[in-house]
PAKE-364177 format. One record per residue (C-alpha): residue in one letter; x, y, z. Coordinates in pm, 1 decimal. Each point is the difference from the previous one (the first is absolute). Layout:
# residues N
 residu       xx       yy       zz
      A        X        Y        Z
...
***
This chain:
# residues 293
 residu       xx       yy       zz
      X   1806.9  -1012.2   -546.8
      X     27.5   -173.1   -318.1
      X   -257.6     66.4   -279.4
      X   -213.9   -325.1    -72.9
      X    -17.3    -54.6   -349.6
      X   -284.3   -221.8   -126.0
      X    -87.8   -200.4   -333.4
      X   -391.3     -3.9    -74.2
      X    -66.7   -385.5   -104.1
      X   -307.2   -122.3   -168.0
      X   -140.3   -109.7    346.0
      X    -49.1    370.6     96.0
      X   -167.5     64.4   -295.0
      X   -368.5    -31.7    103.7
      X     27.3    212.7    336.2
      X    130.5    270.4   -232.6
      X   -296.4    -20.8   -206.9
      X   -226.8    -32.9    380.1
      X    188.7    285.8    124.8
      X   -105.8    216.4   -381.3
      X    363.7    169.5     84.2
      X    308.3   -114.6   -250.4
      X    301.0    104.5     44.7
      X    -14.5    245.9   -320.9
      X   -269.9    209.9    192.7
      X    253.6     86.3    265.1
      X    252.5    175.1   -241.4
      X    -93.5    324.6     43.3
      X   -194.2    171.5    303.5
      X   -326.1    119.7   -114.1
      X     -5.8    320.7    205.0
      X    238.6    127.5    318.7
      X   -161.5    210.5    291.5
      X    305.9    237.3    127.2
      X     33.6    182.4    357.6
      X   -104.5   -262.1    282.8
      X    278.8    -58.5    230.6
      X     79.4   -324.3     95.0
      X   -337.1   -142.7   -141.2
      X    -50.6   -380.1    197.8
      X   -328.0   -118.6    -55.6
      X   -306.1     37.4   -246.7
      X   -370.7    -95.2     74.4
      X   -307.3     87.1   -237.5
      X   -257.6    220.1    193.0
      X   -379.1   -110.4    -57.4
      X    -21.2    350.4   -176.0
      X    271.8   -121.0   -314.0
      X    276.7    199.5    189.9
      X    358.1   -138.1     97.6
      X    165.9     74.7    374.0
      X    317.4    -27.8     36.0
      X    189.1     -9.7    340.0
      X    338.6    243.9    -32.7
      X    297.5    -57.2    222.1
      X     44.6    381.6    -49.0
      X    412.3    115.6   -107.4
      X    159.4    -44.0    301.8
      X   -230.2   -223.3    156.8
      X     13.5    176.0    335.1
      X   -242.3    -74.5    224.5
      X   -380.2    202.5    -93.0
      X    103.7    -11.7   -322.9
      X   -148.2   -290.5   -141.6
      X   -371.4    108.7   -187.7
      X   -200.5   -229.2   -203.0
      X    -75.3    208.7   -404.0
      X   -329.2     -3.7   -136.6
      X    139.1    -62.3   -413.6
      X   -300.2     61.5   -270.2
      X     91.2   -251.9   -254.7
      X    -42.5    128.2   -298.1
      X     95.3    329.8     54.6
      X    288.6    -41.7    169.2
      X    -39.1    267.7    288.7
      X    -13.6    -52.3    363.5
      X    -22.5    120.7    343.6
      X     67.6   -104.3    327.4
      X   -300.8   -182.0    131.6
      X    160.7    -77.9    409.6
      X    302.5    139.5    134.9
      X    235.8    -77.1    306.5
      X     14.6   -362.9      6.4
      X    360.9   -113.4      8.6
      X    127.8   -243.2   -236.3
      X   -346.3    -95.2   -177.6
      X      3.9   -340.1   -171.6
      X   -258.9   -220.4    -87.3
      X   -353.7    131.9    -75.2
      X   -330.3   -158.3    -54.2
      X   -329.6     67.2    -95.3
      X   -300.1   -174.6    178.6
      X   -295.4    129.0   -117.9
      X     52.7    378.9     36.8
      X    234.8      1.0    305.5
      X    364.0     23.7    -85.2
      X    249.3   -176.3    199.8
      X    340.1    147.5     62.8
      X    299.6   -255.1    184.0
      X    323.0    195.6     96.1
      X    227.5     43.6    315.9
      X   -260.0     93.7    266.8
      X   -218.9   -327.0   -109.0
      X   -327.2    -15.7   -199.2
      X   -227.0    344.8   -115.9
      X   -341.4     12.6   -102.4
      X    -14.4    349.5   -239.9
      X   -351.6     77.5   -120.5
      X    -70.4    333.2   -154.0
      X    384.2     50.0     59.8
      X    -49.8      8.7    385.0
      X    288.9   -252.5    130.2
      X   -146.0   -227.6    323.0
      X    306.2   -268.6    125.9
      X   -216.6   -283.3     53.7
      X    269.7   -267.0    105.4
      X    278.9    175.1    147.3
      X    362.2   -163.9     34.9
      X    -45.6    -15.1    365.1
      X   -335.1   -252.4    -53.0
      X    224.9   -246.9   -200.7
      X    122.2   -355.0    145.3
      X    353.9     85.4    -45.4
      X    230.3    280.3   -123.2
      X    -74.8    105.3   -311.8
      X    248.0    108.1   -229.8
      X   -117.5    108.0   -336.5
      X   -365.7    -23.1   -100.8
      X    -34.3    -35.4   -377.8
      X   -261.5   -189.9   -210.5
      X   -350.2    -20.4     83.7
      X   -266.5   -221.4   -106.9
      X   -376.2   -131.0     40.8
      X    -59.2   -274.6    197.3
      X   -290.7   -211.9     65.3
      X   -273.0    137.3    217.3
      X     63.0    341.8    -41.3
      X    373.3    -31.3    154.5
      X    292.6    142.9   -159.7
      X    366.0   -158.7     -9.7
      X    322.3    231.2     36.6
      X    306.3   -110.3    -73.3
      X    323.2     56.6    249.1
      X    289.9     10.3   -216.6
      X    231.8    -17.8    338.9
      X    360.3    109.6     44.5
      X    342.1    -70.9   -186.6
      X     76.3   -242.0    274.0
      X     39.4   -394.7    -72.5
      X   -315.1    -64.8    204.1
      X   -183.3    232.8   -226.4
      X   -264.4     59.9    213.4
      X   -265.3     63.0   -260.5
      X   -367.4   -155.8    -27.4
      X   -337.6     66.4    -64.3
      X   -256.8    143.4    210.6
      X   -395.6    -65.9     -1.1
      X   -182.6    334.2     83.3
      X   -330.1    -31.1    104.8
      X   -214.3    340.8    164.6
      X    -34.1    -59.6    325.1
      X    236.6   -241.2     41.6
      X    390.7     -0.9     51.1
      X    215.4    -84.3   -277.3
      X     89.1   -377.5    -29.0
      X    293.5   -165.8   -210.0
      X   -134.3   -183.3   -286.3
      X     86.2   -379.1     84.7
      X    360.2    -82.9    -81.9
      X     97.2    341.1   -193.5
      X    290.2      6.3    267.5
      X    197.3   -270.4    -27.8
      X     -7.7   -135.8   -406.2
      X    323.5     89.2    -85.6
      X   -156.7    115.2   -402.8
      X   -164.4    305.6    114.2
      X    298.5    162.2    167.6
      X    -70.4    324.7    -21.6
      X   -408.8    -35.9    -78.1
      X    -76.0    264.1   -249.9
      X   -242.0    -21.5   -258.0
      X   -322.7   -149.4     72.2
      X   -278.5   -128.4   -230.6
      X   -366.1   -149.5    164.5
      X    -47.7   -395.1   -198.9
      X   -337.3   -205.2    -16.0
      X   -149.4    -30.6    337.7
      X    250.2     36.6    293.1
      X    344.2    -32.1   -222.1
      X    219.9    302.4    -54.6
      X    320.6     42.1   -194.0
      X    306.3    142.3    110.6
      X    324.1    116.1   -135.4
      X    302.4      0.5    235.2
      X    214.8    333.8    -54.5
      X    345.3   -203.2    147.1
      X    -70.2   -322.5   -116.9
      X   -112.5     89.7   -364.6
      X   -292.1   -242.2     32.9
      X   -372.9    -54.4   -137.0
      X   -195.4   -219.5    304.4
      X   -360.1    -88.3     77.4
      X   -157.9    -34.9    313.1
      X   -360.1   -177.4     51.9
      X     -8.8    223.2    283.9
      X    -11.8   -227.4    312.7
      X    343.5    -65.4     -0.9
      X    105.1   -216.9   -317.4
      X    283.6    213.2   -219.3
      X    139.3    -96.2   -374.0
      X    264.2    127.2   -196.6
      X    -92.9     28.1   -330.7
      X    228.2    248.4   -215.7
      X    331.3     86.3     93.7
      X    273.4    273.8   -192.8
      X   -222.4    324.7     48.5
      X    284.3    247.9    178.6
      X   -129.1    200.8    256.6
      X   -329.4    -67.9   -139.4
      X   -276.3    284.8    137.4
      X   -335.9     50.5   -117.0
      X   -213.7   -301.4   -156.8
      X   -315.1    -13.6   -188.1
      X   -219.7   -214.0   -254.3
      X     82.5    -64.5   -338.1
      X   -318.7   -167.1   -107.4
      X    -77.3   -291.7    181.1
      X    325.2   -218.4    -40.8
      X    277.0    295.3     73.7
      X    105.5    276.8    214.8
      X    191.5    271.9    -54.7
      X    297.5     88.2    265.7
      X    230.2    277.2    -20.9
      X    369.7    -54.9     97.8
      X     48.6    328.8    191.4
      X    404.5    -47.1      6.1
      X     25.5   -181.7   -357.8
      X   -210.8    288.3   -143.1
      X   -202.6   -294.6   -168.9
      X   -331.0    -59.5    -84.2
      X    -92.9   -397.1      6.9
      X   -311.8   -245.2   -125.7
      X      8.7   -252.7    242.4
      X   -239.9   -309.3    -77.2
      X   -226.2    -64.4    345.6
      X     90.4   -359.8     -5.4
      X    345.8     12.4    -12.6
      X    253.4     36.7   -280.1
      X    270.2    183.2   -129.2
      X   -105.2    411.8     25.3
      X     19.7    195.1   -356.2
      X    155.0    334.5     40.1
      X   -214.6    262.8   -201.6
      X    186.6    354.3    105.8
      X    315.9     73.3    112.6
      X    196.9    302.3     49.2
      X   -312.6    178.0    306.9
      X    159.5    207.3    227.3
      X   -111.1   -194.7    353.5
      X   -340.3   -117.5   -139.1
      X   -235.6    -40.9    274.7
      X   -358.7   -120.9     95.9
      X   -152.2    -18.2   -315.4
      X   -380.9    -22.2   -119.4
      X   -245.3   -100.2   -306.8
      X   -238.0    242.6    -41.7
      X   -261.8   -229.1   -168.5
      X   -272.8    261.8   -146.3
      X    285.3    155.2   -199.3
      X    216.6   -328.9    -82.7
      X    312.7    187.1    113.4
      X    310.1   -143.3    243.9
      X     95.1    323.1    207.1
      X    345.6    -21.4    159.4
      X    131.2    209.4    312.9
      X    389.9     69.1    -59.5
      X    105.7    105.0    328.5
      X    342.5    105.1   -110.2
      X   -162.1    172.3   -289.8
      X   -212.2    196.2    136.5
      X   -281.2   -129.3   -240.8
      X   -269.6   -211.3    -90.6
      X     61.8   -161.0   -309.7
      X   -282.3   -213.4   -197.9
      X    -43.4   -282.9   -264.9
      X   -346.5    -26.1   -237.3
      X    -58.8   -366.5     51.2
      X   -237.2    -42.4   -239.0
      X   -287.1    223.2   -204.1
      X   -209.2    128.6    289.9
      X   -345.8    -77.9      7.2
      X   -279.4    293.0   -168.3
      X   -129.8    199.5    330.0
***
């Protein structure tokens, strides 16, 4: 896929500023955690600690486990084991949640629980990926679907107790072929980046889609840049974009990350942490002077 190459105009100026992340501060990786395999997804545990799901070498089946990384000291261990492809992974309050092959796991205290299994979805499921909090205490998955031109990807409300539901029209707007990435917007909107179709949509979540950025690759893991800008990962590309929420032309800040994945801010230390799948590392950026404990 060709390499999108973007001039920064005067116009993007201010959600730089918004975002406290130039371009400059992406030169150089501030630190590099070796030795996960096939790292996917970050979330921040409540206790200051990062998770990260691991597609495991091989990615046979059982191998999939979810790391327990301590930031600052670089070490880790394997927190839950035998899950098979792990991807997204999400924090509410201080039960983890864990989306991979079999459907949806609760983990708490490491113990793995499948909660929503593939067999309790609407329709085939293909390849669970992002996860994110929805209203009410509901989560959204993401479907990234097949390699087929009917895609069959979408989005799936989860609700305990209840079976999974598609999120209205997440199955038929031709930007989010191949849903990936998902981010939770004021009140029932959520962003979405399409892994096929290279696109940044929005959806006030009762059935209403818009495109809004387009030129992101294979575009994977999305989260806020301050309150005007996201940053998505191209996970072919190898790039790392700041993509303006209201549309606009994306700024490329990294380039050169071996399969960059589902990426996080971890707020209380002002750094960008980055899983390279292909790298078998997480790789992370000092955003700005972190705040005095």
């Amino acid at each position: 896929m060709p390499r999108l190459t973007v001039v920064v105009s005067l116009s993007l100026a201010p959600i730089l500023l918004n975002a406290q992340t130039p371009p400059a501060a992406f030169a150089h990786p501030f630190r590099v955690i070796d030795s996960i395999p096939s790292p996917e997804s970050v979330a921040v545990g409540p206790d200051g600690l990062w998770y990260v799901s691991s597609f495991g070498l091989s990615g046979a089946k059982g191998e999939g486990a979810v790391y327990k990384v301590h930031p600052d000291s670089g070490t880790h261990e394997v927190y839950a084991d035998g899950l098979n492809v792990p991807c997204g992974v999400l924090f509410v309050g201080a039960t983890l949640w864990v989306a991979d092959q079999d459907g949806v796991h609760r983990v708490s205290r490491g113990k793995v629980d499948l909660v929503f299994p593939a067999a309790s979805f609407p329709r085939p499921i293909h390849f669970l990926n992002d996860l994110a909090l929805g209203p009410g205490g509901t989560l959204y998955v993401s479907d990234t679907g097949d390699s087929t031109a009917a895609g069959h990807g979408a989005v799936f409300v989860l609700a305990e107790g209840k079976p999974p539901s598609v999120l209205a029209g997440s199955d038929t707007v031709g930007a989010q072929a191949g849903v990936n990435g998902l981010f939770r917007g004021a009140g029932d909107s959520v962003y979405a980046v399409g892994y096929r179709s290279g696109i940044l949509s929005v959806t006030d979540g009762h059935g209403g889609w818009r495109e809004l950025v387009r030129g992101l690759g294979s575009p994977d893991g999305i989260d806020a840049a301050g309150p005007d800008s996201f940053y998505v990962s191209d996970n072919v590309g190898g790039d790392l974009f700041l993509v303006p929420r209201l549309g606009g032309e994306p700024v490329k800040l990294v380039s050169g990350l071996m399969a960059p994945a589902d990426l996080v801010v971890d707020d209380r230390r002002a750094w960008r942490v980055v899983p390279e799948s292909d790298g078998h590392r997480l790789t992370i950026y000092r955003l700005r002077k972190a705040p005095a404990p």
